[in-house]
Structure formats: structure tokens, C-alpha cells
N, C-alpha and C positions, 0 to 999 in steps of 0.2 A: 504494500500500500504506500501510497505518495504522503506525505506532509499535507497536504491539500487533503484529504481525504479522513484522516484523523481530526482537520482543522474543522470540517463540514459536517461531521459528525458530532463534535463537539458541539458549536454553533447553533444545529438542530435542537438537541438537548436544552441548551441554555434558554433559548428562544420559548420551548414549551414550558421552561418552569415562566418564564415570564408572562407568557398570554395563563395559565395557570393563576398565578396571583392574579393578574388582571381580573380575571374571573370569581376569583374568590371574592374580592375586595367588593366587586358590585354586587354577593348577594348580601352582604354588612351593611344593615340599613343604616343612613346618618341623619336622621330627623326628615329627609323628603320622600315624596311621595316616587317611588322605584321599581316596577312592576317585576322585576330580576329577582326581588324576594318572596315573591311568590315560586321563583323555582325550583326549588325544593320541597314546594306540599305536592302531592300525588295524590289523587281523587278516586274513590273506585269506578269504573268506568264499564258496563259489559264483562264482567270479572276480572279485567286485568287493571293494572295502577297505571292512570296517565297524569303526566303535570296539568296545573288548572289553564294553561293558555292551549291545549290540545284540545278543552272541553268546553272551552267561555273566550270573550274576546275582553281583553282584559289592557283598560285605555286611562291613562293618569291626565284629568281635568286640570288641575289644578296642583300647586305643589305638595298638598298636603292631604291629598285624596287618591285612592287607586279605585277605578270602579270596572267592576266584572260583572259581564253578562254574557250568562251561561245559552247555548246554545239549545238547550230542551229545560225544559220545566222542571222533570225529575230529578235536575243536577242543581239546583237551589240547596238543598238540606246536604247530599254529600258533600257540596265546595265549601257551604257553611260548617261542617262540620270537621273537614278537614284542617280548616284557617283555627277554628275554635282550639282544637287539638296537634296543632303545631307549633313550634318552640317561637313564632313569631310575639306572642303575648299581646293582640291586639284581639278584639272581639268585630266581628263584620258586622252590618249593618243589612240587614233586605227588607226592602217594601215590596218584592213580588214581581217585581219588573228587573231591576236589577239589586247586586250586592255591593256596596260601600264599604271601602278600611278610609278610616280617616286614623291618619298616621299623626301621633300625639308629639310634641316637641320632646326632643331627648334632656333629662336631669343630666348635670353638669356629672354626675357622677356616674349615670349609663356612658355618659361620653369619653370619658377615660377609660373605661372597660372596653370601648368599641378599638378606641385605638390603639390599648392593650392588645387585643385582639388581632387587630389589622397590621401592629407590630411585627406579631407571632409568622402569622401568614407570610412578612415579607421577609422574615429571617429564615422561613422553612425553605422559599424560594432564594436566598442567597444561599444557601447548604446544597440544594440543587444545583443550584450554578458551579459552587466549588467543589461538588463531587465530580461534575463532568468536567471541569478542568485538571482534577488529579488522575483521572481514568486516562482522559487524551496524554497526559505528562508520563505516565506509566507504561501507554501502548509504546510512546515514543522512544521510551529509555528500551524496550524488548524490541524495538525494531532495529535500534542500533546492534544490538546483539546480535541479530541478525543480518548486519552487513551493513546498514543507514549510516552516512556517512554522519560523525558528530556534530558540525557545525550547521548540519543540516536540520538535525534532531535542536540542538539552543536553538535557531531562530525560530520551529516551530515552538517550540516552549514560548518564546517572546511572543511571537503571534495567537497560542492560544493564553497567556496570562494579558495580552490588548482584547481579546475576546472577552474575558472573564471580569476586566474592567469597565469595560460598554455596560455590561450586563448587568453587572452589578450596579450602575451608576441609575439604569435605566429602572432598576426596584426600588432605589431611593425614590427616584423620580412619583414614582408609583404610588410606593407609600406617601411621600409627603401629601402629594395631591387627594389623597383618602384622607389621610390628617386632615389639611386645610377644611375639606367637606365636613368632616365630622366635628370639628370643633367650632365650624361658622354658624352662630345662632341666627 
């Protein structure tokens, strides 16, 4: 294998812990209204589990409002009851027509928790990131063993630790922007 090839590999890696956190981060509600946190309640559905946006059309009015409307009648008490019974802790709201969360302002001290939280996430994906940087470092050194020429092997090292610095720059990035959201009243 080339340099390039360990380099590409790496990069892949680092890349997915990052859309990863990205992912994570939106479904950590920060006081607005995010329809992303509904992605993880599953609804019963014809006996199998679907998310509520497979079952309901689910559209944010206003920034402090989520409103879902369910596609058939009989999916009013499962969506309700799934939202009721999810680690979200808001209670929904239906008049029969449609279902309301009206998302409550965050206590200054749910808010430290969230970016507790949101910290955690962006340190699990900088561990991702410098696992796949010592994996690439380790193939490189067994490929020199193999015959790779050394100075060949240091410059891929410098080019996958300028990888590993993008990456990491780019989950600060990440996180702060989740910070800034969470902590703006």
C-alpha cells in the first residue's frame, strides 16, 4: 500500500467520527424548538418500530414549538405516548387535529448539564480521531518493515498528524458552536 492510501483511510475515519458528533450534538436539545429530537422516539407502527417523522409530518412554527401531524388518526395516542414515555421530559399537547411540544426555556443548570454533555460527545469524537491517527502511525511503522522507505513513512506521519489536527480543530469548532446555542438565552 502507498502513503496515500493509509493517509485516505485515515481521513475517512476521522471524517465519520466528525459528521458522528455533528449528529449527536443536534439531537441535544438547547432551549429551541429542533425537530432532530424527536429522532430517537420510535412509535409502534403495523408491528414494527418507526421514528415519529416516518408516521407524522413533523414542522417547527415557531422557535419554541414543534408541531406533528400524524398521518392517520390511530397514530394520535401511540406518538403521544411515545413522546410521554421518552427520556425527552416534555408532555405533548393534542387537540385532535394535531400534536404540540412546546419546548420550555432551559434552567441555567439543565444548561451546564447539556454542555456537560455535548463536552463528553466531542471528547469521545476526539478519541476517534486519535485512534485512527495511531492505527495509520502503526500500519506505517509495519510497512517500513516491510520495505517502505523511512523518510517516506515520517512524512506520512506529518501528513497524517496535519490530518489529525484539521480534525480535531474542526470538533472544537463543533462543540463551541453547540456551547454558544446552549448557553444563549
Amino acid at each position: 500500500m502507498e502513503v496515500k492510501d493509509y493517509l485516505n483511510s485515515s481521513e475517512e475515519k476521522m471524517q465519520l467520527a466528525v459528521e458522528y458528533l455533528d449528529e449527536s450534538l443536534a439531537h441535544i436539545r438547547a432551549g429551541k424548538a429542533n425537530p432532530k429530537i424527536l429522532d430517537g422516539i420510535k412509535v409502534e407502527y403495523y408491528g414494527s418500530a418507526m421514528p415519529i417523522s416516518n408516521v407524522a409530518n413533523v414542522s417547527v412554527p415557531d422557535a419554541r414549538t414543534i408541531v406533528i401531524t400524524p398521518w392517520e388518526k390511530a397514530m394520535f395516542k401511540e406518538i403521544e405516548k411515545a413522546i410521554i414515555n421518552s427520556e425527552l421530559g416534555i408532555t405533548p399537547e393534542n387537540n385532535g387535529e394535531v400534536i404540540r411540544i412546546a419546548i420550555p426555556p432551559l434552567t441555567e443548570e439543565r444548561r451546564k448539564t447539556l454542555v456537560k454533555q455535548s463536552k463528553a460527545e466531542a471528547e469521545q469524537a476526539k478519541v476517534s480521531v486519535r485512534n485512527a491517527r495511531r492505527d495509520t502511525i502503526d500500519a506505517l511503522k509495519k510497512a517500513v518493515k516491510q520495505g517502505m522507505p523511512e523518510d517516506v513513512e515520517k512524512d506520512g506521519e506529518a501528513a497524517v498528524q496535519k490530518l489529525h489536527d484539521k480534525y480535531l480543530k474542526k470538533i472544537d469548532e463543533l462543540f463551541a458552536a453547540k456551547e454558544k446555542e446552549i448557553l444563549t438565552v
